[in-house]
DOMARZA-112266 format. One record per residue (C-alpha): residue number from 0; x, y, z; residue in one letter. Coordinates in Angstrom, 2 decimals. Example, Ala and Ser with C-alpha at 12.3 -4.5 7.8 and 13.67 -1.06 7.14 Angstrom:
# residues 2
  resi        X        Y        Z  resn
     0    12.30    -4.50     7.80     A
     1    13.67    -1.06     7.14     S
# end
This chain:
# residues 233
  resi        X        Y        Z  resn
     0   -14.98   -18.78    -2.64     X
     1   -15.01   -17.97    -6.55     X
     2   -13.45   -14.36    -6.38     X
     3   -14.42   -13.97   -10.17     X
     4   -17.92   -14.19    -9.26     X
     5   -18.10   -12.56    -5.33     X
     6   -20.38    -9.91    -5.13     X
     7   -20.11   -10.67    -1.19     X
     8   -18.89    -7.24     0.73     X
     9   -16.07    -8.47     2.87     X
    10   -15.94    -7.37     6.43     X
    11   -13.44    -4.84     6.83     X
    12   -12.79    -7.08    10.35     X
    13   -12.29   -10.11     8.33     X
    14    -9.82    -8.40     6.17     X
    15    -7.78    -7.05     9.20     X
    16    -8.24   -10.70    10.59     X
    17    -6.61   -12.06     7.34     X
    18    -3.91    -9.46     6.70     X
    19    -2.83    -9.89    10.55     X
    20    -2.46   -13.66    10.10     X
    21     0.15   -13.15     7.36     X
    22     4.20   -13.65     8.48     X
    23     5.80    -9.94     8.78     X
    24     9.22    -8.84     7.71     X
    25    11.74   -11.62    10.08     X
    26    14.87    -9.35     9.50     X
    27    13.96    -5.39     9.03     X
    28    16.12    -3.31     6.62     X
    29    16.83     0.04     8.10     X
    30    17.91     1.38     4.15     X
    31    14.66    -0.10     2.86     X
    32    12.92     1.60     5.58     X
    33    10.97    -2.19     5.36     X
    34     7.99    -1.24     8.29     X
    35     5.27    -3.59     8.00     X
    36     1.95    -2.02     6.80     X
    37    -0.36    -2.54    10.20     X
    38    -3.66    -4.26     9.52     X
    39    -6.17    -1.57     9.61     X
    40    -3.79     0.85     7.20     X
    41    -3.78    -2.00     4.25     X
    42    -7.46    -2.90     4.82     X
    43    -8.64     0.81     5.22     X
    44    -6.72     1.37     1.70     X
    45    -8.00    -2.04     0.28     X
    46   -11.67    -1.01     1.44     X
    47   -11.84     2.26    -0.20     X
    48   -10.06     1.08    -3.43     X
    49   -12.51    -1.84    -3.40     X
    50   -16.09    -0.35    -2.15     X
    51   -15.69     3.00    -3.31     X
    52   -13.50     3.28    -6.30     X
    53   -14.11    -0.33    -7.57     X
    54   -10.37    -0.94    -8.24     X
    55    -9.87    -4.22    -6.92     X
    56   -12.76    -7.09    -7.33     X
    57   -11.94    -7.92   -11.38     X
    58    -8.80    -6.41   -11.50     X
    59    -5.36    -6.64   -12.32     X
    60    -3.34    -5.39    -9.38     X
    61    -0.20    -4.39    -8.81     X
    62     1.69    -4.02    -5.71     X
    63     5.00    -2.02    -6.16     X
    64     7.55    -2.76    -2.60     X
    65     5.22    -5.46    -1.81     X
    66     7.15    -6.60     0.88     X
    67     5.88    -9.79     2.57     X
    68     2.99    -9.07     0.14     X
    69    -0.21    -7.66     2.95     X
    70    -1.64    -5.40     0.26     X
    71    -1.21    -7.66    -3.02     X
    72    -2.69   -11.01    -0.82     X
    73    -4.83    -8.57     0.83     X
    74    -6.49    -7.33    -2.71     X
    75    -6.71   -10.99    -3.76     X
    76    -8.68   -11.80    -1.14     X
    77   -11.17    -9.38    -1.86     X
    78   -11.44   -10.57    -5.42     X
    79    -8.88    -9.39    -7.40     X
    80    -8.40   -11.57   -10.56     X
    81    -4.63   -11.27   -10.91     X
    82    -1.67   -10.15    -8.28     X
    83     1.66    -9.29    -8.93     X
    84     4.13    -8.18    -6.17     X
    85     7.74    -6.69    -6.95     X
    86    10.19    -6.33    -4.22     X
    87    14.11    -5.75    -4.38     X
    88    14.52    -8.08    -1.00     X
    89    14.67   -11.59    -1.78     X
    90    13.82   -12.62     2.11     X
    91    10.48   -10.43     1.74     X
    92    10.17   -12.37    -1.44     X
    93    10.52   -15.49     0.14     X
    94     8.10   -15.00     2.98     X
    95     5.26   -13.22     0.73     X
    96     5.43   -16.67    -0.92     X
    97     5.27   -18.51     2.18     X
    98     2.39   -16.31     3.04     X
    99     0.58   -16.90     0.13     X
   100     1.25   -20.70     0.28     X
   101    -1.02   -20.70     3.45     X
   102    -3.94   -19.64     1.93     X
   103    -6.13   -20.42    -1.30     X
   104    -4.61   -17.83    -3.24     X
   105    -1.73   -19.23    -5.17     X
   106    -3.93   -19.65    -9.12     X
   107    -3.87   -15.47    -8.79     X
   108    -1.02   -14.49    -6.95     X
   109     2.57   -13.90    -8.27     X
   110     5.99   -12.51    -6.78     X
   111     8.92   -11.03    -8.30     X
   112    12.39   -10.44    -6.94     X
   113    13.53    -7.41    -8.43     X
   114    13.90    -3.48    -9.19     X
   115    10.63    -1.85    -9.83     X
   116    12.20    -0.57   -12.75     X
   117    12.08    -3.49   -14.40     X
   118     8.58    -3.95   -14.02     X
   119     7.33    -3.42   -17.98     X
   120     3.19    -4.24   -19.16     X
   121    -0.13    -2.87   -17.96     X
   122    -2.68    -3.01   -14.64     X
   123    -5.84    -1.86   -13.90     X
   124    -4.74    -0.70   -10.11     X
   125    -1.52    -0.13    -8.07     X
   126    -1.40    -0.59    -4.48     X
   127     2.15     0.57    -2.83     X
   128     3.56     1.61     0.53     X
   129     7.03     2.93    -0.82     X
   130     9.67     4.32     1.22     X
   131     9.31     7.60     2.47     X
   132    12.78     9.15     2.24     X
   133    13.29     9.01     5.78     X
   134    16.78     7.17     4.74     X
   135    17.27     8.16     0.97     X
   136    15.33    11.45     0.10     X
   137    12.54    10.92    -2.08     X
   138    12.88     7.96    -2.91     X
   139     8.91     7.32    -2.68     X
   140     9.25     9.16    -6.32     X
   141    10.77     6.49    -8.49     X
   142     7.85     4.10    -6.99     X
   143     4.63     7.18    -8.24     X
   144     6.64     7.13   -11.62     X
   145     6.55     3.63   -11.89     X
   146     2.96     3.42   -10.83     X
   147     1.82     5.93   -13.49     X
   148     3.57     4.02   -16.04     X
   149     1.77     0.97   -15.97     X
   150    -1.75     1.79   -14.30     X
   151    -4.46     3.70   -14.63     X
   152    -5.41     4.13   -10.86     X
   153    -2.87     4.38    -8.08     X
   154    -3.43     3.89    -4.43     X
   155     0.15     5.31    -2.49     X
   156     0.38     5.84     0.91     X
   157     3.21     8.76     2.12     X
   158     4.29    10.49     4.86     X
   159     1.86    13.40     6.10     X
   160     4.17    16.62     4.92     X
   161     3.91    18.09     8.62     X
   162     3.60    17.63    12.24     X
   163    -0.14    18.40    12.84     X
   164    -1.44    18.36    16.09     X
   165    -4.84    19.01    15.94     X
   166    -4.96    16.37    12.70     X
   167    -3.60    13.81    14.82     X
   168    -6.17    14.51    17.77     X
   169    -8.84    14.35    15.44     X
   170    -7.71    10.76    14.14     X
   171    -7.14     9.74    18.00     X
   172   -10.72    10.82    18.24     X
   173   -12.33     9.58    15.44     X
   174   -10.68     6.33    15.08     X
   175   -10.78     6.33    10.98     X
   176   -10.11     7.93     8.29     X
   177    -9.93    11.75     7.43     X
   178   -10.27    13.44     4.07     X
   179    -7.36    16.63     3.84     X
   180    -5.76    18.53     1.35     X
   181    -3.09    17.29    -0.70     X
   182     0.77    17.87    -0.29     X
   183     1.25    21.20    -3.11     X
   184     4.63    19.18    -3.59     X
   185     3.32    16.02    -4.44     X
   186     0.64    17.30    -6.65     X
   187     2.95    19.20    -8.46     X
   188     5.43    16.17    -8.97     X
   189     2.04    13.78    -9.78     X
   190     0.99    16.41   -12.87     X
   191     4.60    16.00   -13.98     X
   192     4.30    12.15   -13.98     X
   193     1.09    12.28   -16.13     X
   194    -0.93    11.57   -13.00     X
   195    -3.98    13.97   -10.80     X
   196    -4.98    13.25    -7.50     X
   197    -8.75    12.72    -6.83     X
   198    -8.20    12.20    -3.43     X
   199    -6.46    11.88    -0.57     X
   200    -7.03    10.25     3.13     X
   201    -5.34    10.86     6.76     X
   202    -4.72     8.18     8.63     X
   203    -2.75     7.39    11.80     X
   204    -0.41     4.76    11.22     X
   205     1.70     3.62    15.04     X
   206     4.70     1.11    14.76     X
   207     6.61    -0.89    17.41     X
   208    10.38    -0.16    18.36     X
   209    12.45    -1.70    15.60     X
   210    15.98    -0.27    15.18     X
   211    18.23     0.45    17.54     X
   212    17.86     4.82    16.98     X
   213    13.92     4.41    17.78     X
   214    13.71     5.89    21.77     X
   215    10.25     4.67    22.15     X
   216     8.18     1.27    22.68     X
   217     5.90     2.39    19.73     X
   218     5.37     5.76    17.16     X
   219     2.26     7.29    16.20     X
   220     2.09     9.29    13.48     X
   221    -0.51    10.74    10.48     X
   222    -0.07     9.48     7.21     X
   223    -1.75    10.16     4.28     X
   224    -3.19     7.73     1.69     X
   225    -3.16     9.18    -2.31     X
   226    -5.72     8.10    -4.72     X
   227    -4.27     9.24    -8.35     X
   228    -5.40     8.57   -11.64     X
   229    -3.32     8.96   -15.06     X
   230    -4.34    11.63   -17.03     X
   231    -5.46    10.98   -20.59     X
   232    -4.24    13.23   -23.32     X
# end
C-alpha cells in the first residue's frame, strides 16, 4: 500500500486487528506505570485523529512514551508519512523495533531511547498515553508540555478526574465513545502551556492483573481522551 497516496478509509476492525498483533510490554514497570494501550483505546484515538481531525494520513507524528510503539505503528499504518517514538525504557525500545520489523513500516518509522525532554524540532500531531500520576503525581504534565512544544495538535489520553457511575454505565451501554466536559484542572494547566482543548472523549479503558497490589483478574475504568491545539499569538 502507498500510504502517501491512500485515500482508502481503514476499517477501524483492521486497525484493532493490526495494533493487537503487535508484541506488548514483556517486563511491566510499576514506576513507569508501563500498561499497554488496549486495541480499541489506540484505534478509537487513531480514528478520530485520522477521520475527523485529519491529523494523521500526511503527517508528521509524534508519539511521546511510545512504549512498544501501538499508537506511533498504529498512525503509520493509517498513512502517516513520518513516525517518531521516544521512550525512556530501552526494553520498550527494543520491542517497538521488533514490532515494527514485522511489518512494512520500517522507510517511516523511527525509535528513540530517551527523556522526552530531549526531544527538540517540529510535528504536525502528537499521539501520547503518558503516565497518570498514579505512582509520581502529575507526572502526565511534563509529557502536555512537551507536546505543546513541538506540535500543533495533541491527542493525550488521562485519567477521568472522578469516579462516575452513571458515566461508566453509559460507556458499558453504549460500547464507544462519549463526548464530556473537560477536567477545569487540566484546562487551566493546558492555557498555561500555550495549548486549548477543542475536545475531549470518555472512554472505558479495562486492564488485566499485572502487579502484585492489583486484587482483581481485570480493572475497568473511564478515561478520557484530550484533543488540544496550540494557541497562536
Amino acid at each position: 500500500m502507498d500510504r502517501y497516496a491512500q485515500k482508502r478509509i481503514i476499517r477501524k476492525l483492521d486497525l484493532e486487528l493490526f495494533v493487537a498483533s503487535l508484541q506488548p510490554q514483556p517486563n511491566p514497570q510499576v514506576h513507569l506505570e508501563q500498561y499497554t494501550t488496549p486495541e480499541d483505546i489506540v484505534a478509537n484515538l487513531l480514528y478520530i485523529a485520522a477521520y475527523t481531525r485529519d491529523d494523521i494520513l500526511g503527517r508528521s507524528v509524534l508519539d511521546l512514551g511510545c512504549g512498544t510503539g501501538r499508537l506511533g505503528l498504529g498512525a503509520a499504518f493509517l498513512g502517516a508519512a513520518e513516525v517518531v517514538g521516544v521512550d525512556i525504557d530501552p526494553v520498550a525500545i527494543k520491542v517497538a523495533q521488533r514490532n515494527t520489523q514485522k511489518t512494512a513500516l520500517s522507510d517511516c518509522v523511527h525509535w528513540v531511547n530517551g527523556d522526552i525532554a530531549a526531544v527538540q524540532g517540529r510535528f504536525d500531531t502528537v499521539v501520547q498515553n503518558p503516565p497518570f500520576g498514579v505512582q509520581r503525581r502529575c507526572a502526565d504534565q511534563a509529557f502536555l508540555i512537551k507536546a505543546l512544544e513541538v506540535a500543533h495538535r495533541v491527542y493525550s489520553i488521562h485519567n477521568h478526574p472522578q469516579v462516575d457511575a452513571s458515566l461508566l454505565r453509559l460507556l458499558k451501554a453504549s460500547g464507544g465513545v462519549i463526548q464530556v466536559l473537560p477536567s477545569p484542572f487540566l484546562v487551566g494547566f493546558i492555557t498555561k502551556c500555550g495549548g486549548g482543548v477543542t475536545a475531549v472523549y470518555s472512554m472505558l479503558m479495562t486492564i488485566p492483573k499485572m502487579f502484585t497490589f492489583h486484587q482483581k483478574l481485570k480493572h475497568t475504568f473511564v478515561i478520557d481522551l484530550y484533543i488540544i491545539e496550540k494557541q497562536t499569538m
